[in-house]
C-alpha positions in Angstrom: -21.9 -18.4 -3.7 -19.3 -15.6 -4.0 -16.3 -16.0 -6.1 -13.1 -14.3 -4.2 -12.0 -12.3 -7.1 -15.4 -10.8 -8.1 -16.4 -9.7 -4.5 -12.5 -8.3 -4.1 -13.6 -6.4 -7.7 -16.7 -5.2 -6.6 -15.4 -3.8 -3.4 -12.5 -2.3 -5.4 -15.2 -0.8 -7.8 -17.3 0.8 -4.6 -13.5 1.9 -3.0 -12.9 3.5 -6.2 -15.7 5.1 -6.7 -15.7 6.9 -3.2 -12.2 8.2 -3.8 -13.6 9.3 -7.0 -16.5 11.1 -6.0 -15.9 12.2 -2.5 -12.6 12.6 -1.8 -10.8 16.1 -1.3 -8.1 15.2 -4.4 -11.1 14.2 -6.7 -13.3 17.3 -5.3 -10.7 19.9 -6.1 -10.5 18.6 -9.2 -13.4 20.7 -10.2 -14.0 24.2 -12.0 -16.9 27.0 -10.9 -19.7 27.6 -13.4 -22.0 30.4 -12.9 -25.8 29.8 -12.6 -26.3 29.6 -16.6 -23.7 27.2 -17.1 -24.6 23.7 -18.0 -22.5 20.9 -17.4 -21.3 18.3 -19.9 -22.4 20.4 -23.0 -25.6 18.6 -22.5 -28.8 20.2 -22.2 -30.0 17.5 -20.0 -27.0 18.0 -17.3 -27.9 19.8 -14.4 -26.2 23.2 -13.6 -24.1 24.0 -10.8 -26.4 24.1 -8.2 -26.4 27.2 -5.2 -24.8 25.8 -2.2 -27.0 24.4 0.8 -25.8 24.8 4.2 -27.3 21.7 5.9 -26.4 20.6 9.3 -24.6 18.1 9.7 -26.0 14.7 10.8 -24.4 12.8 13.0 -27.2 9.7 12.9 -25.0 7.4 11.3 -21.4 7.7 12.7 -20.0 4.5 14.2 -19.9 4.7 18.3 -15.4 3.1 18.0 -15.2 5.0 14.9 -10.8 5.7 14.2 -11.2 7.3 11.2 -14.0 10.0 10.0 -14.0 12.0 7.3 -16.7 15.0 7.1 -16.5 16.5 3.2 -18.9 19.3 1.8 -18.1 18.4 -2.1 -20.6 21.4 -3.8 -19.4 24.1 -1.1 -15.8 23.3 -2.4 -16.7 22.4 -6.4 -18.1 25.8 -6.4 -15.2 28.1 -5.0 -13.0 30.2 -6.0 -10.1 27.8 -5.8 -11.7 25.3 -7.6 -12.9 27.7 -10.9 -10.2 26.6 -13.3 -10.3 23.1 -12.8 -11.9 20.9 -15.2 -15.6 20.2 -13.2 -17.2 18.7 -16.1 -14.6 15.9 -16.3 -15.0 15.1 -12.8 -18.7 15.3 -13.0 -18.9 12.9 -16.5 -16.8 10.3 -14.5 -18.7 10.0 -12.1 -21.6 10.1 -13.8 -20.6 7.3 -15.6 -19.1 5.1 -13.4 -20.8 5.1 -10.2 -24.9 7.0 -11.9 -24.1 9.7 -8.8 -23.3 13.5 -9.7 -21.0 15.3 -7.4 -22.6 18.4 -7.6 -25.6 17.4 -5.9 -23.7 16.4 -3.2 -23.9 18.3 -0.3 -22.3 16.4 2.6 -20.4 13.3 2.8 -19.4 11.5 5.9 -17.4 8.4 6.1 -16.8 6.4 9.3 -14.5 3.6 10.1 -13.6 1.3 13.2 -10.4 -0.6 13.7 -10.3 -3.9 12.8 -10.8 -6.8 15.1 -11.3 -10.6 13.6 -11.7 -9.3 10.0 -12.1 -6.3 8.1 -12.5 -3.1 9.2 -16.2 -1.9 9.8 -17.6 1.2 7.8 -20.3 3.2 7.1 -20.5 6.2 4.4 -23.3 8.4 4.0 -24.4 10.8 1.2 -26.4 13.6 1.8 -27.4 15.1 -1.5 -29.7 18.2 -2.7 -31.3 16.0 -5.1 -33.4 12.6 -5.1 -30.7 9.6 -5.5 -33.2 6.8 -5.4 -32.9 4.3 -8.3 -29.7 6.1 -9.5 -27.1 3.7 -8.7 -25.0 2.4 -11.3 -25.9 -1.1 -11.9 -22.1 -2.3 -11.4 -22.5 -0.8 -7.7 -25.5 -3.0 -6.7 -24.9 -6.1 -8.6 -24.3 -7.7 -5.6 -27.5 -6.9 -4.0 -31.1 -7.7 -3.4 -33.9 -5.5 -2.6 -35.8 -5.8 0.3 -39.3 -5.8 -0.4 -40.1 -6.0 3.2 -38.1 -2.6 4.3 -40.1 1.1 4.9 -37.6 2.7 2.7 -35.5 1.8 -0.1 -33.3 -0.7 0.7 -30.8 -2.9 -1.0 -29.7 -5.5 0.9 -26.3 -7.0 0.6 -25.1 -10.4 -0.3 -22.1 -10.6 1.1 -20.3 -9.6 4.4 -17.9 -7.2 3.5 -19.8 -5.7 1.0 -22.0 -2.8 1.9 -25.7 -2.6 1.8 -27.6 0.7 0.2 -30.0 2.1 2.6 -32.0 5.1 1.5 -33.3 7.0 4.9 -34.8 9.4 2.4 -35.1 10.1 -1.2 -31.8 12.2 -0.7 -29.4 10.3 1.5 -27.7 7.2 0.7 -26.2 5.0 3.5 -23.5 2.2 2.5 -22.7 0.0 5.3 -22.4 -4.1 5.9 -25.6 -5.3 6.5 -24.8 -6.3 10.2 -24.2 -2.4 10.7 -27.0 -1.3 9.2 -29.2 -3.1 11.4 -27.6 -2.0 14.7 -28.0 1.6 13.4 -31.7 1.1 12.2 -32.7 -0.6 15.9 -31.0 1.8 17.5 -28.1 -0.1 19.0 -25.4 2.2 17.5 -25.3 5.6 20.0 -23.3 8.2 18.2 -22.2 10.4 21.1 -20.1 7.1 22.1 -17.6 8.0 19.5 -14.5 9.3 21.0 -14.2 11.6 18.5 -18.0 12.8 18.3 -17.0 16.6 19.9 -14.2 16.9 17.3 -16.3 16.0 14.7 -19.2 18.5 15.6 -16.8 21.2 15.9 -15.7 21.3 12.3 -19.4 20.8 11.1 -19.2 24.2 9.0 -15.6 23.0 7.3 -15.5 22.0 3.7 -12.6 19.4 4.1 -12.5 17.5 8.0 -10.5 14.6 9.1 -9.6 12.7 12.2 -7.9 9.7 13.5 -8.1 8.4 16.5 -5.0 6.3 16.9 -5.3 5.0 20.3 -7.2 1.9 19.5 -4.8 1.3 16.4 -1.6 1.3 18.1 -1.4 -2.9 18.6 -2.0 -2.8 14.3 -0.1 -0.6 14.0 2.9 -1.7 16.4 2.3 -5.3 15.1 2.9 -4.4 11.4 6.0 -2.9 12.4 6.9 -6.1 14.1 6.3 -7.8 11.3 7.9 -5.6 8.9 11.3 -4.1 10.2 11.0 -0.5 9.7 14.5 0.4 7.5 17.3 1.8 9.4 16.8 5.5 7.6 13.1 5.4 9.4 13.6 3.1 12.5 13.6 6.7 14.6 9.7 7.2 14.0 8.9 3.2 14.8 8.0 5.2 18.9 5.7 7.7 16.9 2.3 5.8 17.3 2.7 5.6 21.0 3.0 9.7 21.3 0.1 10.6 19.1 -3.4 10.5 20.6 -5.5 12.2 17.5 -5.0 13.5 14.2 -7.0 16.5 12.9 -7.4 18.0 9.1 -9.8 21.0 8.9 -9.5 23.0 5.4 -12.1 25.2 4.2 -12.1 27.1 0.5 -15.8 27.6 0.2 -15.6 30.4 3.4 -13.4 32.2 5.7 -12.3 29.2 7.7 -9.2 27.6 9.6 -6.6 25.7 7.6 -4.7 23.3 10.0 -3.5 19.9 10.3 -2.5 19.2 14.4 -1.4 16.2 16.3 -2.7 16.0 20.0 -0.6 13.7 22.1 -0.7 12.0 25.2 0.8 14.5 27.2 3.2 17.5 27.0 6.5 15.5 26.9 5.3 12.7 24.2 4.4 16.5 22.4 7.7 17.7 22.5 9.6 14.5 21.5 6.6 13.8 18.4 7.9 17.9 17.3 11.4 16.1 17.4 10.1 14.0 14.9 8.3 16.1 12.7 11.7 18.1 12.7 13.4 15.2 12.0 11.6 13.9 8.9 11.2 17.5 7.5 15.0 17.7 7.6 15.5 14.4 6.0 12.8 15.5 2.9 14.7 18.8 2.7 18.0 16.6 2.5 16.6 14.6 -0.3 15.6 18.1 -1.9 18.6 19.4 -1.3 20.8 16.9 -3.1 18.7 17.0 -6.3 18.8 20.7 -6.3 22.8 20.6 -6.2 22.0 17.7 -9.0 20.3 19.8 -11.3 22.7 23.5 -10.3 25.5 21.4 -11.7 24.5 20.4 -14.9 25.9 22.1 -18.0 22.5 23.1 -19.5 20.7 26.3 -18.4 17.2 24.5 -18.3 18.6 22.1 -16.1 20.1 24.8 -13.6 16.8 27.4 -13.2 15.2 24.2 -12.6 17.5 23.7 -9.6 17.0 27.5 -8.2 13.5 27.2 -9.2 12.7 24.2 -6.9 15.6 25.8 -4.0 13.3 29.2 -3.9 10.0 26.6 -3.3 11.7 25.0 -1.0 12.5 28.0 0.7 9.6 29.6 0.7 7.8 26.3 2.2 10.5 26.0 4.8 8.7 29.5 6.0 5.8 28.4 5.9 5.7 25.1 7.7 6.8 25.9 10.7 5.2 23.4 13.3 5.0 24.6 16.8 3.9 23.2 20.3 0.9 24.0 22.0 0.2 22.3 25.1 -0.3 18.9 24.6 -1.2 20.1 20.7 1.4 20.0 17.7 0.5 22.0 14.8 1.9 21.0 11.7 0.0 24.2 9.8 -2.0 26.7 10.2 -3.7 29.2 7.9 -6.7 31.1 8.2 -7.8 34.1 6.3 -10.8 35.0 3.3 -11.5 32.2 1.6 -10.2 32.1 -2.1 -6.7 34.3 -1.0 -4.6 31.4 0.8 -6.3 28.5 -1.0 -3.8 27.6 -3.5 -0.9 28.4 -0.5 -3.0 26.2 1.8 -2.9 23.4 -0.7 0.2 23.3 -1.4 1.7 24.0 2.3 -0.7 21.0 3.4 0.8 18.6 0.5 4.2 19.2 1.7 3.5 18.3 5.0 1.5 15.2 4.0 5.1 14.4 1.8 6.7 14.9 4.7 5.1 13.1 7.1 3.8 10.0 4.6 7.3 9.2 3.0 9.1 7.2 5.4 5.3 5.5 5.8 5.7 5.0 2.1 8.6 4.1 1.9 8.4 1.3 4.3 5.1 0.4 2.8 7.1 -0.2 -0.2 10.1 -2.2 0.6 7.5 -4.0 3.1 5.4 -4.9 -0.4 8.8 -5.7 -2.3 9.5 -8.3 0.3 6.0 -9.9 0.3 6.5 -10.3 -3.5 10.0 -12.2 -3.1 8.8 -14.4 -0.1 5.8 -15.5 -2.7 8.4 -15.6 -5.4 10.6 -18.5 -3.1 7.5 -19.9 -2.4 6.4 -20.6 -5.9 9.5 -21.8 -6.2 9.6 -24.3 -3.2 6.5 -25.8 -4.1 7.9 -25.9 -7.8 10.5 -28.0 -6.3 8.3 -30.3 -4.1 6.1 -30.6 -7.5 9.0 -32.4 -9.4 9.7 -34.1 -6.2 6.6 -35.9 -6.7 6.5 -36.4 -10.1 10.7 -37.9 -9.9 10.0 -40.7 -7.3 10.7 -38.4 -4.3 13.8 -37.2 -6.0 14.8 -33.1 -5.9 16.0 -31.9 -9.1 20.0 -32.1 -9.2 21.6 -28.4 -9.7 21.9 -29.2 -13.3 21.7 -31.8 -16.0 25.1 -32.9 -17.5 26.6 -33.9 -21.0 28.7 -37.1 -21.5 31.7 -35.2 -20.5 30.0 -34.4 -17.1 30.0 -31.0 -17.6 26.9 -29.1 -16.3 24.3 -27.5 -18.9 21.5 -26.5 -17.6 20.5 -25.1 -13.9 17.8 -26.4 -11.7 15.7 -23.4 -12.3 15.0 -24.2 -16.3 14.1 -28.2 -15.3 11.3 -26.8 -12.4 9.4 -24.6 -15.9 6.8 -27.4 -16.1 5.6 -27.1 -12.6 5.9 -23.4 -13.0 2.8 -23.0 -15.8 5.9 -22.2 -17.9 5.5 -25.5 -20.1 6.0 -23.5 -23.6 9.3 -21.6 -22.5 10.9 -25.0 -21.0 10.2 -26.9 -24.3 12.1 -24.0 -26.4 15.1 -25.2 -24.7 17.7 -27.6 -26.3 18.6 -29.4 -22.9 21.4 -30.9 -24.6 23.4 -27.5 -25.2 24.9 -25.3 -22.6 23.0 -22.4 -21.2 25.3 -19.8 -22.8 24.7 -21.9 -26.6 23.6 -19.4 -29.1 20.4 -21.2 -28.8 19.9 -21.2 -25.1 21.8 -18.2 -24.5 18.7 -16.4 -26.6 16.1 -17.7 -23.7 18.0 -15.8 -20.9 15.8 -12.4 -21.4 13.2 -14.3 -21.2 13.6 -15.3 -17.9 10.0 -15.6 -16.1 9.2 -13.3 -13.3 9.0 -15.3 -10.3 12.8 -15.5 -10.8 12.9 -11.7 -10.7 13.5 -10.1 -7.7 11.1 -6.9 -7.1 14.2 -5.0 -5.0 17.3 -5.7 -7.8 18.5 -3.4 -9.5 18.4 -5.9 -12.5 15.2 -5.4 -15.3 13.3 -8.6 -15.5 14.8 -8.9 -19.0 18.5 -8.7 -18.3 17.5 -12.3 -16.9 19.3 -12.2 -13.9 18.2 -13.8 -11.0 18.8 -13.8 -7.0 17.4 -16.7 -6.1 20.4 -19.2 -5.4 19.9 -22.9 -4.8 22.3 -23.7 -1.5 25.3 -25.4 -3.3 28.2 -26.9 -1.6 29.3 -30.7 0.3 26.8 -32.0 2.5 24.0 -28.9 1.4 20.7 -29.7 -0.8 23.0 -28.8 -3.8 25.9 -30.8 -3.4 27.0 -31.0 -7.3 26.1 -34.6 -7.7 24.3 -35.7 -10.6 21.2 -37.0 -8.5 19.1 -34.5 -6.8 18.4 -34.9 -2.6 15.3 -37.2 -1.6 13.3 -36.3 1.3 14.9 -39.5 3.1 18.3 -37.5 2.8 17.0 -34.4 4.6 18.1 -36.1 8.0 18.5 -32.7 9.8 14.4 -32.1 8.9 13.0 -30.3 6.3 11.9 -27.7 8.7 15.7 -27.0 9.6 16.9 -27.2 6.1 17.5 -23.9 3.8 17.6 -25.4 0.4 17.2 -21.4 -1.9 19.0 -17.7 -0.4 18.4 -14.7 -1.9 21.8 -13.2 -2.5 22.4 -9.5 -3.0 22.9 -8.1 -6.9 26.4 -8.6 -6.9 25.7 -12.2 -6.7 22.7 -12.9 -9.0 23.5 -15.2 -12.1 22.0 -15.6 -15.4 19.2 -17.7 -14.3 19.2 -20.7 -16.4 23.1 -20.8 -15.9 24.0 -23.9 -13.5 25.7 -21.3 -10.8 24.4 -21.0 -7.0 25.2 -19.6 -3.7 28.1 -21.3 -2.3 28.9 -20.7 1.7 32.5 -19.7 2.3 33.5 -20.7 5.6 35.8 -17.6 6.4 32.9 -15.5 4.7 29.9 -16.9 5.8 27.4 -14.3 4.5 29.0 -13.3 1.4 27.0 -12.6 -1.6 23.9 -12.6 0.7 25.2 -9.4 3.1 24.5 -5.9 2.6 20.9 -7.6 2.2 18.7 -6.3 -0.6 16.0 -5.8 2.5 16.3 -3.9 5.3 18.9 -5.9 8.0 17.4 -9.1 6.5 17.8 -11.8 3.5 15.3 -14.5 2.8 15.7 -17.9 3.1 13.9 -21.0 2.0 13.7 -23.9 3.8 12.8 -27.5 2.4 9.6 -27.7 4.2 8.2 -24.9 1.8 8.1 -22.2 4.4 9.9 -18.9 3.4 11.9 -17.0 6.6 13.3 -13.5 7.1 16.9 -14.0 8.2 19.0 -11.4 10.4 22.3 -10.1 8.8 23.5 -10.7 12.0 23.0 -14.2 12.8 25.6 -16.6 14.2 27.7 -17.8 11.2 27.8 -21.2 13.5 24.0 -21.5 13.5 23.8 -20.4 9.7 25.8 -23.6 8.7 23.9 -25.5 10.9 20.9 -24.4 8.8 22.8 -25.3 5.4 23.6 -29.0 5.8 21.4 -31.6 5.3 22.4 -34.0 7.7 24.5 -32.3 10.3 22.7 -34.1 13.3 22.7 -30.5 15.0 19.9 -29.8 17.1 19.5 -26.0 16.1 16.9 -23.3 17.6 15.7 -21.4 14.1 15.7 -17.6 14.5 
């Protein structure tokens, strides 16, 4: 049987590894050696090999593939572009880490189909100049058995997700799921199929080639953005996955060779509105640029100012030379094309801007999308936290604080939950019959656990400041009583109850302090408006579940979702 984390490991290892070994960044991470040079100051490393032009095969290329990626790693480790880069580091990594040397490697092609009921499907294939067989590192194959019964070397996988290692021939490894590789060994798999089969044999001779067909990964895509609210800054390119049909990357520094990166869209129109877009980002990145250049122009020291003109020329000078333009149905982002080794450095760095360009307000959204996943979990470990005590208090919430015998509060909810949070040691440092702000209590603020920490504040984790409020107020699941809420008092349902808000930095408190969110009826959203995500705050109900809320929800509905037992019949949003 397979343990989650290991096989999430091992796939991670085998991820790794590819980007390591075959991917353009890693590959250009390289420097020429003549003939006589050997690698690794070690007599037994092989030299830099001379360059085989092989053609490419096509045999295993999945028939839906979206994403290929055709790389020639020894044309481009051994030109000009890559001679001052450190090659022997590159090649001792890999080495090391996956038993594979990158210099032997003569064509790499990785194929990959959109995702249906689970993971995406993949195959990658190695071709190399010398025998692989038995080379593997051991960490790669671990989860593997051979099979004695197969013609050729195979090594048959153990798990699903995990990719078998097939050896056609002494020189090509094939990595695929086991399901795949049997469709492509009976022949059920038909290349040509591949809608992007003719694109892909027409940049057989380039060093660096990549496509995406993002037709069949519009409903993902489209979907994520459902899920995740694009922010306002970037809601303008939430259209941009209907207008593009197919993305291309050719780049060639081995040989004279076309340097491009173009966008075909649907039709002419969706063309012209996408260059709207590309205009539109690159103005907002030369915004950003702009305002950290006048940053750095005004500061007293000298350094500080030739850094400013210094990046102001760059930015300049790549202004000119991304350009994108319209052809047809075709938007080209870049294009260079010349003798190889002149424009390599240019064509680099042009191609990098673009990708900044065109990636950040993906990035960015990827981001603040990842910072809300992490507070949703946060209010969840929380809730359950709560429903934990619950259990162990005779169905009883914890009350928003304790109290001394003058009924003044001491301690919040959130330091009385620390048992059922695996924070046992921290909760019994407390002297629960002190204040929170006693010099003794007041010295456990910083060290506030991080499910109390909210990924999008402002606040370090050690300031001890948290945003997630307990609801306090009359008739709401903190109502200031000494006796926390039973389930039997949720009357409105815990489904329809918000028992935790996460308020904006203005209103986070010192998080053992016995302070929460309180509504204001002629205010209704203060403290949790302008939202630390994106048009939304999150809420936490007393069912457990954890909900994005609108900015712009009814005030009227909002209380409705406070009480406790309202009687209101109220449609969530």
């Amino acid at each position: 049987m397979f343990h989650t984390n290991r096989t999430h490991t091992h796939f991670l290892c085998w991820f790794l590894t590819g980007l390591m070994l075959f991917t353009p960044g890693s590959s250009l991470i390289a420097q020429e050696a003549d003939e006589r040079t050997t690698l690794l100051a070690d007599p037994a490393a092989v030299p830099v090999p001379d360059v085989v032009d092989t053609p490419l095969d096509v045999t295993y290329l999945l028939p839906q593939a979206c994403l290929v990626i055709s790389l020639r790693p020894q044309a481009i480790l051994a030109s000009p572009f890559a001679k001052m880069m450190p090659i022997e580091v590159l090649q001792a990594a890999s080495l090391h880490q996956s038993g594979l040397d990158p210099l032997q490697l003569d064509r790499l092609l990785l194929t990959v189909e959109p995702p249906a009921a689970g993971a995406p499907n993949y195959a990658v294939m190695g071709s190399f100049i010398s025998p692989v067989v038995g080379k593997l590192h051991p960490q790669l194959t671990q989860h593997t058995t051979p099979n004695e019964q197969s013609e050729q070397p195979h090594l048959k996988s153990n798990h699903p997700l995990m990719p078998s290692m097939y050896f056609p021939s002494e020189t090509v490894l094939l990595a695929t799921p086991e399901v795949t590789l049997q469709k492509f060994l009976t022949g059920k798999f038909k290349p040509a199929e591949s809608s992007l089969h003719e694109h892909l044999m027409a940049a057989a001779s380039d060093d660096v080639y990549l496509a995406i067909d993002v037709v069949p990964l519009r409903p993902l895509i489209n979907g994520l953005l459902m899920q995740n609210p694009t922010p306002p800054k970037f809601e303008y390119l939430n259209v941009a996955p209907d207008l593009v049909k197919t993305i291309e990357l050719r780049m060639n520094l081995s040989h004279p060779g076309t340097n491009e990166l173009v966008i075909e869209s649907n039709n002419e129109q969706d063309a012209q509105e996408l260059l709207g877009l590309v205009d539109k980002s690159f103005d907002l990145v030369r915004s950003q640029a702009t305002e950290e250049i006048t940053r750095l122009k005004q500061n007293s020291d000298p350094v500080q100012q030739a850094m400013g003109r210094y990046q102001e020329r760059m930015m300049n000078d790549m202004s000119t030379a991304l350009a994108p333009q319209r052809e047809g149905t075709r938007l080209v982002i870049f294009r260079q094309s010349g003798e190889h080794g002149q424009m390599g450095m240019l064509t680099m760095t042009a191609v990098s801007g673009v990708l900044v360009a065109l990636l950040l307000p993906a990035v960015q959204a990827a981001r603040e999308a990842a910072r809300r996943n992490t507070s949703m979990n946060n209010m969840k470990m929380i809730n359950l936290a709560l429903h934990n005590y619950a259990d162990q208090n005779e169905i009883s919430f914890p009350a928003q604080a304790n109290f001394d015998d003058n009924d003044k509060p001491l301690l919040s909810w959130r330091v009385h939950i620390l048992p059922f949070l695996e924070q046992n040691e921290l909760y019994k440092q407390f002297h629960l019959d002190e204040p929170w702000d006693s010099e003794h209590n007041k010295a456990l603020i910083a060290k506030m656990p991080a499910v109390f920490a909210e990924p999008s504040s402002s606040f370090a984790q050690t300031e001890g400041r948290t945003n997630y409020l307990g609801v306090q107020g009359d008739g709401m699941f903190f109502d200031g009583s000494k006796e926390g809420k039973r389930f039997m008092d949720l009357r409105d349902g815990t489904a329809a109850t918000i028992m935790m808000v996460q308020v904006n930095d203005e209103s986070a408190v010192p998080w053992t302090k016995p302070e929460d969110w309180e509504f204001d009826e002629k205010k209704p959203l203060k403290g949790l408006i302008p939202p630390l995500h994106a048009g939304v705050f999150l809420a936490s109900f007393a069912d457990a579940h954890v909900k994005s809320i609108s900015k712009d929800i009814d005030p009227g509905v909002f209380k409705k979702l406070l009480t406790v037992d309202g009687g209101e019949v109220v449609e969530i949003p």
